[in-house]
Biopython code that builds the backbone (N, CA, C, O; Angstrom):
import numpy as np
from Bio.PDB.StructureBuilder import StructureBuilder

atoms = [
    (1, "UNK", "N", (-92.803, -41.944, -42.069)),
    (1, "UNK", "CA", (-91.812, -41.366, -41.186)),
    (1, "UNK", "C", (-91.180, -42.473, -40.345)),
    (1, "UNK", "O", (-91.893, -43.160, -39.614)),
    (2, "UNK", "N", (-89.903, -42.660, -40.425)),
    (2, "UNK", "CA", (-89.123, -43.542, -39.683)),
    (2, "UNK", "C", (-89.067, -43.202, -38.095)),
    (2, "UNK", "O", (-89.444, -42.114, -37.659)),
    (3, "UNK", "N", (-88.629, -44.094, -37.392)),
    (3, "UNK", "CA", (-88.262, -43.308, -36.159)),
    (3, "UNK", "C", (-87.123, -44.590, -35.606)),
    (3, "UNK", "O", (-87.153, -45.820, -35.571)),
    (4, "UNK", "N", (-86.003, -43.359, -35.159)),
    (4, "UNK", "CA", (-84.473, -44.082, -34.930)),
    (4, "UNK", "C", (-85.018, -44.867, -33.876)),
    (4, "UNK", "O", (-85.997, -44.512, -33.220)),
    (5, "UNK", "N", (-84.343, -46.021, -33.689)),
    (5, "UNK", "CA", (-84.117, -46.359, -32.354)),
    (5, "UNK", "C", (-82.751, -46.778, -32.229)),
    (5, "UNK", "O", (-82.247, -47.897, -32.316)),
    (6, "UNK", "N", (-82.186, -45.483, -31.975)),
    (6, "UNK", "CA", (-80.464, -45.482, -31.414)),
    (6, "UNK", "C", (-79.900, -46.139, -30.089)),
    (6, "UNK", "O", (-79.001, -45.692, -29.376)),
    (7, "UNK", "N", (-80.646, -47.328, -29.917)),
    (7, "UNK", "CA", (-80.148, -48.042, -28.560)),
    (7, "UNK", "C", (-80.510, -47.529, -27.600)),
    (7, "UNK", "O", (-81.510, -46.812, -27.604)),
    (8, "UNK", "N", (-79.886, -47.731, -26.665)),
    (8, "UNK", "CA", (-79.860, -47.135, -25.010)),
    (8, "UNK", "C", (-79.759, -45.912, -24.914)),
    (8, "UNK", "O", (-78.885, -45.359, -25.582)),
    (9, "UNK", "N", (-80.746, -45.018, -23.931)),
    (9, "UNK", "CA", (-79.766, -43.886, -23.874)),
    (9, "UNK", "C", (-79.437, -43.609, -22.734)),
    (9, "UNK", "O", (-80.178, -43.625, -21.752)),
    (10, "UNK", "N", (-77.980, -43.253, -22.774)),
    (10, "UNK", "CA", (-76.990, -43.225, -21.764)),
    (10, "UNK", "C", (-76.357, -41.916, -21.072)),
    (10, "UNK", "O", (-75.693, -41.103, -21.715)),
    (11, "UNK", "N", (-76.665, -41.777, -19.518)),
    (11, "UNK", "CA", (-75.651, -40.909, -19.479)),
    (11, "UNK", "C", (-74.351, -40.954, -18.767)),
    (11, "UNK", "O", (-73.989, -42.078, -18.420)),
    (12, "UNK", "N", (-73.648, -40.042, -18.506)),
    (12, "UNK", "CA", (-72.366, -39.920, -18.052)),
    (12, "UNK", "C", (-71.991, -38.914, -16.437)),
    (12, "UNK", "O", (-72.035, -37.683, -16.446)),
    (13, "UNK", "N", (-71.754, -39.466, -15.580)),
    (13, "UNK", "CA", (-72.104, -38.243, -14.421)),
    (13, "UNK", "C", (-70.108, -38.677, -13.715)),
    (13, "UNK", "O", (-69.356, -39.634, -13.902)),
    (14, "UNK", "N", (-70.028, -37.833, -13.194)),
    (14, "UNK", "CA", (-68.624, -37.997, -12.180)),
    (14, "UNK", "C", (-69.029, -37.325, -10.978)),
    (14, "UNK", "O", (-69.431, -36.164, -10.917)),
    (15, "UNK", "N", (-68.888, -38.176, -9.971)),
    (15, "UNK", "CA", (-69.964, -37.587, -8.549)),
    (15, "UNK", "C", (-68.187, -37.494, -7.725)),
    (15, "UNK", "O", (-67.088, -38.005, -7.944)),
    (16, "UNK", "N", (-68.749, -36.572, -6.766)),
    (16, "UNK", "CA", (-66.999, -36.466, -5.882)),
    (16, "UNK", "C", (-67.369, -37.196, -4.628)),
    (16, "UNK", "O", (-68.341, -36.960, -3.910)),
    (17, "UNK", "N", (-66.457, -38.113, -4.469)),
    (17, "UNK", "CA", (-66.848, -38.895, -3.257)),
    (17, "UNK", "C", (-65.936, -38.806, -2.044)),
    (17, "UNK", "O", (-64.943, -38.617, -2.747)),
    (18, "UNK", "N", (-65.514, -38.788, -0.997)),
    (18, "UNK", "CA", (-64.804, -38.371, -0.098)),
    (18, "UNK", "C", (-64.752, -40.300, 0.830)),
    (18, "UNK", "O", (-65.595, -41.197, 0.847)),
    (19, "UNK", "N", (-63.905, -40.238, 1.205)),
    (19, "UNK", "CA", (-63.388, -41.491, 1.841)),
    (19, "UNK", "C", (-62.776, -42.798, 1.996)),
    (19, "UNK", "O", (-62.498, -43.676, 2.813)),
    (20, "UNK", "N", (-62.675, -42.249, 0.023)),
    (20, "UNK", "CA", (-61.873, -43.529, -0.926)),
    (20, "UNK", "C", (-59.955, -43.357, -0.162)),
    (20, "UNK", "O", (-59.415, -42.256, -0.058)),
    (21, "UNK", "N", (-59.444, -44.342, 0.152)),
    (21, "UNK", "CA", (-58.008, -44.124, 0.522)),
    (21, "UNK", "C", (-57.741, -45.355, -0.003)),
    (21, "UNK", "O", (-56.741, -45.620, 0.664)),
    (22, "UNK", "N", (-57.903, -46.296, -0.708)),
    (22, "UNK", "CA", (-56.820, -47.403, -1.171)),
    (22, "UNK", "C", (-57.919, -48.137, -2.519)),
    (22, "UNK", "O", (-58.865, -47.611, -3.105)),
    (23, "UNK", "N", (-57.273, -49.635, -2.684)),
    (23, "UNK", "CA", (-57.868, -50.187, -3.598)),
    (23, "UNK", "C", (-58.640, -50.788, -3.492)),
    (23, "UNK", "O", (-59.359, -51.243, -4.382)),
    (24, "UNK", "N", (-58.725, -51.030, -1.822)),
    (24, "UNK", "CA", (-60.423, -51.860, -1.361)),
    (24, "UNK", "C", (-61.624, -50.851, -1.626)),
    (24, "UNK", "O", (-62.731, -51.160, -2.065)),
    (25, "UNK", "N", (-61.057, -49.230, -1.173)),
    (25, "UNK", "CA", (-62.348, -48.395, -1.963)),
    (25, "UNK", "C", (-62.622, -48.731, -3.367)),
    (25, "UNK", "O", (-63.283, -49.687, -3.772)),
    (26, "UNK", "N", (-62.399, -48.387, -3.628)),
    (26, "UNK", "CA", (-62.161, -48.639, -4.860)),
    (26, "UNK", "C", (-62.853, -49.748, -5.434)),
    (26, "UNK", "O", (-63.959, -49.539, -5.932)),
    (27, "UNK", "N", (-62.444, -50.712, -5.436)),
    (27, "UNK", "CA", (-62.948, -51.987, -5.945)),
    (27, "UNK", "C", (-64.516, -52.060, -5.073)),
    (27, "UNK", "O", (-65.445, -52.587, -5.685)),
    (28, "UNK", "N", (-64.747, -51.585, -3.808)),
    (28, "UNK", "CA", (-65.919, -51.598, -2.808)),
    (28, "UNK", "C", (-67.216, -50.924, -3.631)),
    (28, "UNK", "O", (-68.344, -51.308, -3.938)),
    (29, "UNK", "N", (-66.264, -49.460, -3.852)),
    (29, "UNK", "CA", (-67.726, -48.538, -4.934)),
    (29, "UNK", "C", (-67.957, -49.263, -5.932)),
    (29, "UNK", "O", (-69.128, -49.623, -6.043)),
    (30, "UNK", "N", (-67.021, -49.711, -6.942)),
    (30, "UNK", "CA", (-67.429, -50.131, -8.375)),
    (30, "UNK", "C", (-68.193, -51.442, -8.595)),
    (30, "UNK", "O", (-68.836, -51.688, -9.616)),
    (31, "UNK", "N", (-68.039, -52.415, -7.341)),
    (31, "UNK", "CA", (-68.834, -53.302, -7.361)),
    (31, "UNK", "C", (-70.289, -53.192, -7.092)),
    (31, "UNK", "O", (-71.273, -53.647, -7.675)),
    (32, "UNK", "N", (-70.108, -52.325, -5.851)),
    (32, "UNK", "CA", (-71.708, -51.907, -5.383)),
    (32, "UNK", "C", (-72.272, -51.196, -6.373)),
    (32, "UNK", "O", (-73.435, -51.484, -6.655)),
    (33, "UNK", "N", (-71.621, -50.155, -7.098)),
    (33, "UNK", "CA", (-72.773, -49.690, -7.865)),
    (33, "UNK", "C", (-72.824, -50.693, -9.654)),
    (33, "UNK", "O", (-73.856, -50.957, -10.271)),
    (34, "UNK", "N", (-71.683, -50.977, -9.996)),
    (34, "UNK", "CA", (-72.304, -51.760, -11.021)),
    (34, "UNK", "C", (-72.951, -53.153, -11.276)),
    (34, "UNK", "O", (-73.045, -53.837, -12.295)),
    (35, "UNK", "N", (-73.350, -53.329, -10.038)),
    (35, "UNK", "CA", (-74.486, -54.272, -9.964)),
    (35, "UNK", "C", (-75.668, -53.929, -10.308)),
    (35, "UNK", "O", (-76.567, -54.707, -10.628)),
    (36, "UNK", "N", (-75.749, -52.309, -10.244)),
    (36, "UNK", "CA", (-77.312, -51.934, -10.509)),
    (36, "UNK", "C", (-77.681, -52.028, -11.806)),
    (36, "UNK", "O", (-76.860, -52.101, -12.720)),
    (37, "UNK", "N", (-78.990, -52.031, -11.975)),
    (37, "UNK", "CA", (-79.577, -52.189, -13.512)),
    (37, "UNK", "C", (-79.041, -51.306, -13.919)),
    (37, "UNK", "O", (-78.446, -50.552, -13.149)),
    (38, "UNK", "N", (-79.069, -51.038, -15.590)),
    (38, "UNK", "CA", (-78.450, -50.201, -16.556)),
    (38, "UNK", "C", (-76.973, -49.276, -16.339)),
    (38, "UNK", "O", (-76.584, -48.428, -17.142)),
    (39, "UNK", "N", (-76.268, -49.658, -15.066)),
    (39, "UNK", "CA", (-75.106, -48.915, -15.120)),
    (39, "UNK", "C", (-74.052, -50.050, -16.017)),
    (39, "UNK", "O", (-73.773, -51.218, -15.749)),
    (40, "UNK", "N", (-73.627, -49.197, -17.143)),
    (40, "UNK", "CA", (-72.578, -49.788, -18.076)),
    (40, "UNK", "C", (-71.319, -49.630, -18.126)),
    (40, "UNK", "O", (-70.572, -50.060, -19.005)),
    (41, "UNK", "N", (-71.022, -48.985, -17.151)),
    (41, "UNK", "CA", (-69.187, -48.543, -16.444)),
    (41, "UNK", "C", (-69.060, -47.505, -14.923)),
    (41, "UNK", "O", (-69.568, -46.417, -14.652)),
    (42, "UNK", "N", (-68.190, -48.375, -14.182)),
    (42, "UNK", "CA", (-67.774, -47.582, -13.203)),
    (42, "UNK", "C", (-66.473, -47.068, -13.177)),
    (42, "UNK", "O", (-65.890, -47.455, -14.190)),
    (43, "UNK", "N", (-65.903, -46.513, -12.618)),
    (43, "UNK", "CA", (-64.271, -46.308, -12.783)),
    (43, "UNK", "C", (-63.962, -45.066, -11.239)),
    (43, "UNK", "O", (-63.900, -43.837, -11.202)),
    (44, "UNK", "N", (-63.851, -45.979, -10.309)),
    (44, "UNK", "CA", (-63.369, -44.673, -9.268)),
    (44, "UNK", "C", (-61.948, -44.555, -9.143)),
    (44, "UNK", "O", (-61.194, -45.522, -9.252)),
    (45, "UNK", "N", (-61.579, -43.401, -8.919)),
    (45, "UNK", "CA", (-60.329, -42.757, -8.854)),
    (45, "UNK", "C", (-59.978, -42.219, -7.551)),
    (45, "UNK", "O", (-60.480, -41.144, -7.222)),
    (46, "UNK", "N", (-59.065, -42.914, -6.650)),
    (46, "UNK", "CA", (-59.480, -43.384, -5.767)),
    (46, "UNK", "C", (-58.608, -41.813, -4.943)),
    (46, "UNK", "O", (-59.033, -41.330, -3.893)),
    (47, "UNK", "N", (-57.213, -41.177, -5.807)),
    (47, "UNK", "CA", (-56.615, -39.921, -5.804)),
    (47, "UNK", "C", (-57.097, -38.967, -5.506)),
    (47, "UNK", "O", (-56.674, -38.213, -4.630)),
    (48, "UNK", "N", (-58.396, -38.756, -6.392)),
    (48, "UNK", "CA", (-58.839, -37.442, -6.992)),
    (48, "UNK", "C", (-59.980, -37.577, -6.122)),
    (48, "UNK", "O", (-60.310, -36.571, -5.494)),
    (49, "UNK", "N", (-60.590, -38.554, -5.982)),
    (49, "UNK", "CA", (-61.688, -38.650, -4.759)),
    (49, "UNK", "C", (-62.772, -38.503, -5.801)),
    (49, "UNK", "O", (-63.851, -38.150, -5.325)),
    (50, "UNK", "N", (-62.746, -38.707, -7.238)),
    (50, "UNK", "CA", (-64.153, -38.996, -7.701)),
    (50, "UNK", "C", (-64.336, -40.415, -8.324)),
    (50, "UNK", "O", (-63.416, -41.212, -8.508)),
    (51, "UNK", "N", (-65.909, -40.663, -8.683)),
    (51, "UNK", "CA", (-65.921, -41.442, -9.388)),
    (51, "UNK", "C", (-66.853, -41.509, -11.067)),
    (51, "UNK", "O", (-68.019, -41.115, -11.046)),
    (52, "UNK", "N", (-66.460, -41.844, -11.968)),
    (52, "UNK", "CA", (-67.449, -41.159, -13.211)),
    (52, "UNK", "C", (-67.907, -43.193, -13.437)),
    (52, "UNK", "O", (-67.331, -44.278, -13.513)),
    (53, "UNK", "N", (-69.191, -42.652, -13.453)),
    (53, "UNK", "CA", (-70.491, -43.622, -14.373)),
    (53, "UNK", "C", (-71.354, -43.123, -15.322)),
    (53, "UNK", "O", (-71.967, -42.090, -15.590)),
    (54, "UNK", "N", (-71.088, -44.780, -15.926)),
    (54, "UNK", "CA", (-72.494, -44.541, -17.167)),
    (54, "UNK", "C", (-73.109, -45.136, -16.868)),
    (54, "UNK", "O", (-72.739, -46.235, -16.457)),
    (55, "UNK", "N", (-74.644, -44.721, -16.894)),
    (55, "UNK", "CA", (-76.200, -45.286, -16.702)),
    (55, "UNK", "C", (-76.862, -45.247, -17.627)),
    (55, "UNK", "O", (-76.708, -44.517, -18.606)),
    (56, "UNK", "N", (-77.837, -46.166, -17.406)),
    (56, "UNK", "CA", (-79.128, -45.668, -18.522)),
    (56, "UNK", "C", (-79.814, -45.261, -17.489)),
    (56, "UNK", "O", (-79.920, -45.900, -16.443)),
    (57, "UNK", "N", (-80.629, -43.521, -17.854)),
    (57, "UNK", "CA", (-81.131, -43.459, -16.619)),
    (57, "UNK", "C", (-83.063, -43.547, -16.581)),
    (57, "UNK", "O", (-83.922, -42.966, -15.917)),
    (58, "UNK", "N", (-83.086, -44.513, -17.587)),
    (58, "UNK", "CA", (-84.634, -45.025, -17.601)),
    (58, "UNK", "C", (-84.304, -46.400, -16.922)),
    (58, "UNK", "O", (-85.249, -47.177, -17.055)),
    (59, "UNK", "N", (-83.525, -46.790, -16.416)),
    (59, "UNK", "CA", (-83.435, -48.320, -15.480)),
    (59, "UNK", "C", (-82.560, -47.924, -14.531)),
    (59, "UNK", "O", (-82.279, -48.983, -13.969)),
    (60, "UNK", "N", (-81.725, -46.739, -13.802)),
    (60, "UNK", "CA", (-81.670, -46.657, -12.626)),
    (60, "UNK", "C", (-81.182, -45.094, -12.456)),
    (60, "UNK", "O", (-80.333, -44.508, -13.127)),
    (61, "UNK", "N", (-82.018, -44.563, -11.294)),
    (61, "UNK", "CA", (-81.705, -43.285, -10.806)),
    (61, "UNK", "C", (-80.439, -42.494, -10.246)),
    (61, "UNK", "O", (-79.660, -43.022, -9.453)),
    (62, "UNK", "N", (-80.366, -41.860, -10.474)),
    (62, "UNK", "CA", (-78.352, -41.007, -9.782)),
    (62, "UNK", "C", (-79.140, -41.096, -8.828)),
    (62, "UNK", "O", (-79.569, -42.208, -9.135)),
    (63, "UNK", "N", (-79.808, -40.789, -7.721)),
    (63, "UNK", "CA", (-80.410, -41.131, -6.196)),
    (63, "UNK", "C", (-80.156, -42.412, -6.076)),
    (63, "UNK", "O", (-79.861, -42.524, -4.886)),
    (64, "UNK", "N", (-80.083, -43.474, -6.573)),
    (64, "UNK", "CA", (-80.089, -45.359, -6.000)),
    (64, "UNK", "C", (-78.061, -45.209, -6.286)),
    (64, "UNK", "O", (-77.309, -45.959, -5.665)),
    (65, "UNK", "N", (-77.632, -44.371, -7.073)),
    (65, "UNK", "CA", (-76.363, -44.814, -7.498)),
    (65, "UNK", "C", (-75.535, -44.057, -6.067)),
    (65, "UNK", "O", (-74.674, -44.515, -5.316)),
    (66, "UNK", "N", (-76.107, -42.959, -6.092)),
    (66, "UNK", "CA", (-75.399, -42.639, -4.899)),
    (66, "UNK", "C", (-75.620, -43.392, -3.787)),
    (66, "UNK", "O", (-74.666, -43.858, -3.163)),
    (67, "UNK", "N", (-76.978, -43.612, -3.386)),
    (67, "UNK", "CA", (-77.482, -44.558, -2.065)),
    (67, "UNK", "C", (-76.438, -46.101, -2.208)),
    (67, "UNK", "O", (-76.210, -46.674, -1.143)),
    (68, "UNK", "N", (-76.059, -46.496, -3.038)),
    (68, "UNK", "CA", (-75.308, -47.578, -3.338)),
    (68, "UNK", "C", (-73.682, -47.138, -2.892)),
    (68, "UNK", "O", (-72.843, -47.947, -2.495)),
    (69, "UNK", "N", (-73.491, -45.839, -3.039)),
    (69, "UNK", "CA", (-71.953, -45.611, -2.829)),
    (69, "UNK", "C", (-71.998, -45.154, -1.258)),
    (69, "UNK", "O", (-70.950, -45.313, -0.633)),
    (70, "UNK", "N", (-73.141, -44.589, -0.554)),
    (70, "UNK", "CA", (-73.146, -44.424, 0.614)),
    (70, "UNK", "C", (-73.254, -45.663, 1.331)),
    (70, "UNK", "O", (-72.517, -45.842, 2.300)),
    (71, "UNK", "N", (-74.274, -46.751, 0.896)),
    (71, "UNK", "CA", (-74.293, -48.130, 1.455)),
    (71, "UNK", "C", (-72.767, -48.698, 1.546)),
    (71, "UNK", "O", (-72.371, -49.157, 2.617)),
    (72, "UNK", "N", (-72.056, -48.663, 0.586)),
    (72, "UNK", "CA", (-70.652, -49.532, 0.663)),
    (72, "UNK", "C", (-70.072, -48.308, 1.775)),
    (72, "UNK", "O", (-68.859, -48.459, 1.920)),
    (73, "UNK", "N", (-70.523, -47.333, 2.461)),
    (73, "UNK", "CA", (-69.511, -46.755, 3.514)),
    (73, "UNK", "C", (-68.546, -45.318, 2.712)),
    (73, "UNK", "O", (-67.378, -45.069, 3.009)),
    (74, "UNK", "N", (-69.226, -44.660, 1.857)),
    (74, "UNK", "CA", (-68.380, -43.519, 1.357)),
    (74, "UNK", "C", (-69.503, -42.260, 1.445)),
    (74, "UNK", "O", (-70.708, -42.479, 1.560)),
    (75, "UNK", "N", (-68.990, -41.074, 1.383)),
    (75, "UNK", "CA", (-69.675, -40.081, 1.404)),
    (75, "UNK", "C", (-69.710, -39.274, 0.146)),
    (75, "UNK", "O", (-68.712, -38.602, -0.114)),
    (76, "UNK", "N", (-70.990, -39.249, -0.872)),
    (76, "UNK", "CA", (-71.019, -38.548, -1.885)),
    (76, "UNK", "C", (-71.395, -36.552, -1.760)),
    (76, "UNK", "O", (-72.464, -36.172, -1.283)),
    (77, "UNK", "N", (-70.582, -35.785, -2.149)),
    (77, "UNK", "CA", (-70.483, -34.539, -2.058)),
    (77, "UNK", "C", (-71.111, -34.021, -3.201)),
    (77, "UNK", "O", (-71.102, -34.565, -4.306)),
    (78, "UNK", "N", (-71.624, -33.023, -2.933)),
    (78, "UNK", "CA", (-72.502, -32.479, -3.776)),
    (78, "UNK", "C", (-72.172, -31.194, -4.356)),
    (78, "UNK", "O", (-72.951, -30.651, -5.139)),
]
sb = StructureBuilder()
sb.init_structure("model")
sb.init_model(0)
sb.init_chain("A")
sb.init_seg("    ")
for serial, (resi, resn, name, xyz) in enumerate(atoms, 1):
    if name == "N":
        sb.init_residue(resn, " ", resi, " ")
    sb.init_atom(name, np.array(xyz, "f"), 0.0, 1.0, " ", f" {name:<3s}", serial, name[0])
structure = sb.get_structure()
């Protein structure tokens, strides 16, 4: 019996964040959180007031990703 090993596994979350108003947000969230282990894309939208990431979430928790977007000074809504 084989057993896959299909890479990473990854997920996909879009959290709504409240306090983004320009491109320093912006650039502020995506740095802070893709520094963390296993996050493989950030992309905040700075309009719509969300932001969508991919993680691996066996190397870092949606709890540290948010604590990372509250550290840079934004408020994640639930």
């Amino acid at each position: 019996m084989s057993h896959c090993n299909c890479g990473p596994v990854r997920s996909d979350v879009t959290l709504n964040v409240s306090g983004m108003s320009c491109a320093h947000c912006k650039k502020a969230i995506e740095t802070s959180v893709s520094i963390l282990p296993g996050v493989s894309k950030v992309e905040a939208h700075v309009q719509d007031g969300k932001v969508d990431i991919s993680f691996d979430p066996s190397r870092v928790s949606l709890e540290d990703i948010k604590k990372a977007i509250e550290d840079a000074g934004y408020d994640v809504q639930d």
